[in-house]
VOGU-3710 file (C-alpha; in Angstrom, 3 decimals, decimal comma):
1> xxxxxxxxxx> -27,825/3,223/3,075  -24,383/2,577/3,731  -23,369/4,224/7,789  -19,390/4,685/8,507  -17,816/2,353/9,730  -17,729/2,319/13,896  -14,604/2,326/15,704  -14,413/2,690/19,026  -13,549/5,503/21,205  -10,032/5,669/22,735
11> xxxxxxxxxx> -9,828/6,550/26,298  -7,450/6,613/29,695  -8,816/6,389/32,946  -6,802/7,357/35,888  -6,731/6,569/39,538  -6,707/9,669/42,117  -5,778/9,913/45,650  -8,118/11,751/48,842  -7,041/15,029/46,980  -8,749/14,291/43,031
21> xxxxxxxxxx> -5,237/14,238/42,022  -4,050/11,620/40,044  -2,250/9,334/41,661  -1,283/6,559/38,716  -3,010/5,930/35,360  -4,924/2,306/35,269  -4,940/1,917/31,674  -5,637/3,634/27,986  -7,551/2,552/25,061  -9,497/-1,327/25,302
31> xxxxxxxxxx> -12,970/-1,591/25,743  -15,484/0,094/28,632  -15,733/-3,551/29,913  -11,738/-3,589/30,084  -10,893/-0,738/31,870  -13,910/-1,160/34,490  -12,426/-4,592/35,575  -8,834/-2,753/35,448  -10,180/-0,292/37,974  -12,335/-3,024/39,554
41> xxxxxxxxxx> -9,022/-5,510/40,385  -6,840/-1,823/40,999  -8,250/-1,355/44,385  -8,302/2,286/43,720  -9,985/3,910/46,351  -10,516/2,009/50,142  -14,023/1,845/49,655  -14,806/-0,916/47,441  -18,121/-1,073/46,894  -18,144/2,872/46,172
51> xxxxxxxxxx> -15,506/2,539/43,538  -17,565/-0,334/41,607  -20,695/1,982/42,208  -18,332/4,924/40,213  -17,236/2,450/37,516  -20,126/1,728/36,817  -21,616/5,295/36,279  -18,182/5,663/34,763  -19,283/2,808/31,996  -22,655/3,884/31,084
61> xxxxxxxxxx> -21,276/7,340/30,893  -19,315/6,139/28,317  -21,828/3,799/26,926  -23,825/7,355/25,628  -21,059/9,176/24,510  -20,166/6,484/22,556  -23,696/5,959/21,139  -24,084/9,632/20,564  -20,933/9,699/18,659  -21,587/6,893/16,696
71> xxxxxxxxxx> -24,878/8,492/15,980  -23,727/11,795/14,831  -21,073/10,082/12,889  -23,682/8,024/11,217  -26,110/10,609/10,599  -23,141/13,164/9,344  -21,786/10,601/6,790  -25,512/9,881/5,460  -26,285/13,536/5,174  -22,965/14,324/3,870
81> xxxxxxxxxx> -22,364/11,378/1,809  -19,715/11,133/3,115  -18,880/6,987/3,785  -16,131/4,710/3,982  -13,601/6,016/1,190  -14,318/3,958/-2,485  -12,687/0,985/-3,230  -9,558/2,032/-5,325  -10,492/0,432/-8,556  -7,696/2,734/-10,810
91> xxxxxxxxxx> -4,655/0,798/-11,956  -1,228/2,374/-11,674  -0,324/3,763/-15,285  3,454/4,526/-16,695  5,286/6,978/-16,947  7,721/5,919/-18,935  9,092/2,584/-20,798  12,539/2,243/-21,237  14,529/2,728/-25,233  16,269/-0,311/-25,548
101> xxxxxxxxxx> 19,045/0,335/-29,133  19,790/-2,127/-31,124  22,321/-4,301/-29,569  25,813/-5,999/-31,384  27,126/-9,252/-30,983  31,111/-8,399/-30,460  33,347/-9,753/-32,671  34,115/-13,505/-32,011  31,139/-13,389/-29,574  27,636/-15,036/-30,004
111> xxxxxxxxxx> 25,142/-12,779/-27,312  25,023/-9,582/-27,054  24,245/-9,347/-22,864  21,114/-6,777/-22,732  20,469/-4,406/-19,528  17,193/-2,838/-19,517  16,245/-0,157/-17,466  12,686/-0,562/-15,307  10,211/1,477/-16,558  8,255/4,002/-13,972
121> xxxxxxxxxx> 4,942/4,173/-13,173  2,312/5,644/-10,504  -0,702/4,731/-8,370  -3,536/7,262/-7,432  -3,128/5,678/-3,603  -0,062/3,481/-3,686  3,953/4,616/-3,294  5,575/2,878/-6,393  7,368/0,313/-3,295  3,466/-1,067/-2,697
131> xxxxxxxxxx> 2,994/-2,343/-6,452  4,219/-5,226/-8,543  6,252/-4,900/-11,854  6,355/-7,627/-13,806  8,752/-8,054/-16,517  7,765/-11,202/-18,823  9,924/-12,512/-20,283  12,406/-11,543/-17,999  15,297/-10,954/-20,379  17,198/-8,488/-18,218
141> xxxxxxxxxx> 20,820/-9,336/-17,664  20,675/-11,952/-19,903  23,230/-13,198/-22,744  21,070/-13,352/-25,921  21,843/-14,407/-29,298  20,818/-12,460/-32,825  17,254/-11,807/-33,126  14,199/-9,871/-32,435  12,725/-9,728/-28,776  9,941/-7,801/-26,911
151> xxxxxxxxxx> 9,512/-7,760/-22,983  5,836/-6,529/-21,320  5,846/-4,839/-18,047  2,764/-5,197/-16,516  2,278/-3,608/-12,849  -0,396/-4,124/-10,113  -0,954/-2,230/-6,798  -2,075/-3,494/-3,500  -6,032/-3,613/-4,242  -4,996/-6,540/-7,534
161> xxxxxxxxxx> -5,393/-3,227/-10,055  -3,329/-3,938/-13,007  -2,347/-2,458/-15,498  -2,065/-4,707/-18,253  -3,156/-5,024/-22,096  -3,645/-1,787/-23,837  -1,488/0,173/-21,137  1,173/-2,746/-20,555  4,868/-1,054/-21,225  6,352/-2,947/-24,118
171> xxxxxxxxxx> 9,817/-2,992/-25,074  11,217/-4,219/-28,313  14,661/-4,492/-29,947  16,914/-6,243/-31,593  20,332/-8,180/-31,665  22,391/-8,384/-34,499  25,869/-10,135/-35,012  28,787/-8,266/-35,958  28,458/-9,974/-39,470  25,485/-8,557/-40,650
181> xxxxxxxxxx> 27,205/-5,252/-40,096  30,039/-6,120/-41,940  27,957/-7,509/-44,916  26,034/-3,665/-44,796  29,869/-1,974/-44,545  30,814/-3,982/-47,485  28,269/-3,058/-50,043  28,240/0,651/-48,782  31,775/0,843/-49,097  32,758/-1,729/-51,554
191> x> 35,309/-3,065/-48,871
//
């Protein structure tokens, strides 16, 4: 049996004058050890030795409310099955992969420069700014000559999930110089 993870209780304690009012707060959150030694060293009240005998009661006050928390915590997430939330084992997935058309070398030119958009994708806990994308090769940008290419986007979120393989985003497309259209033109046309 898994119990919930315990974290401790947060807390101010505050220093009052003759009148119970308070005068000045010592300190917030930190340990029961902490803020006893921060009232301890604060001099609160004139009488010393009263003041450590109130920090104390102070402390193991604190001591069982803590416990009994902790306990009723523990028991409710055992009961409830309710524990520390699952580990997120669920890659992101796309949404969409970019259309790259088939790109033409200009005339007297011998790339074709190719811009590809990024594709989207989601995460059941991460924003899209918490997970990778990774473009391989990375051909965006870049002046390519005639030919055939593909790019895979693979993308991972914070917990190393990745989607990769079977739901990788792959983009293919081609160059083609301007005289391979002009061979096609010419026995269409009979130019």
């Amino acid at each position: 049996m898994a119990s919930m993870a315990q974290r401790p209780l947060a807390f101010c304690m505050f220093a009052t004058n003759e009148d119970t009012v308070i005068a000045d707060k010592l300190r917030c959150g930190g340990s029961v050890h902490e803020l006893s030694r921060a009232v301890q060293t604060a001099n609160v009240t004139r009488n010393r030795a009263s003041a450590l005998a109130t920090v104390q009661t102070i402390t193991g006050a604190i001591q069982l409310v803590e416990l009994a928390v902790n306990t009723i915590g523990n028991l409710f997430g055992i009961f409830t099955g309710q524990d520390e939330p699952p580990p997120d084992d669920t890659p992101p997935r796309f949404l969409s992969c970019p259309h790259v058309p088939k790109l033409t070398i200009g005339h007297g030119e011998t790339t074709a420069r190719v811009n590809i958009r990024r594709p989207t994708y989601t995460d059941d806990r991460d924003e899209p700014g918490n997970c990778q994308l990774t473009e391989s090769p990375s051909l965006n940008g870049m002046y390519l000559s005639a030919g055939s290419y593909e790019v895979t986007y693979t993308v991972s979120d914070s917990s190393g999930n990745a989607c990769d393989g079977t739901c990788a985003c792959k983009v293919s497309f081609e160059v083609v110089g301007m005289c391979v259209i002009f061979i096609i033109l010419q026995q269409i046309y009979n130019i």
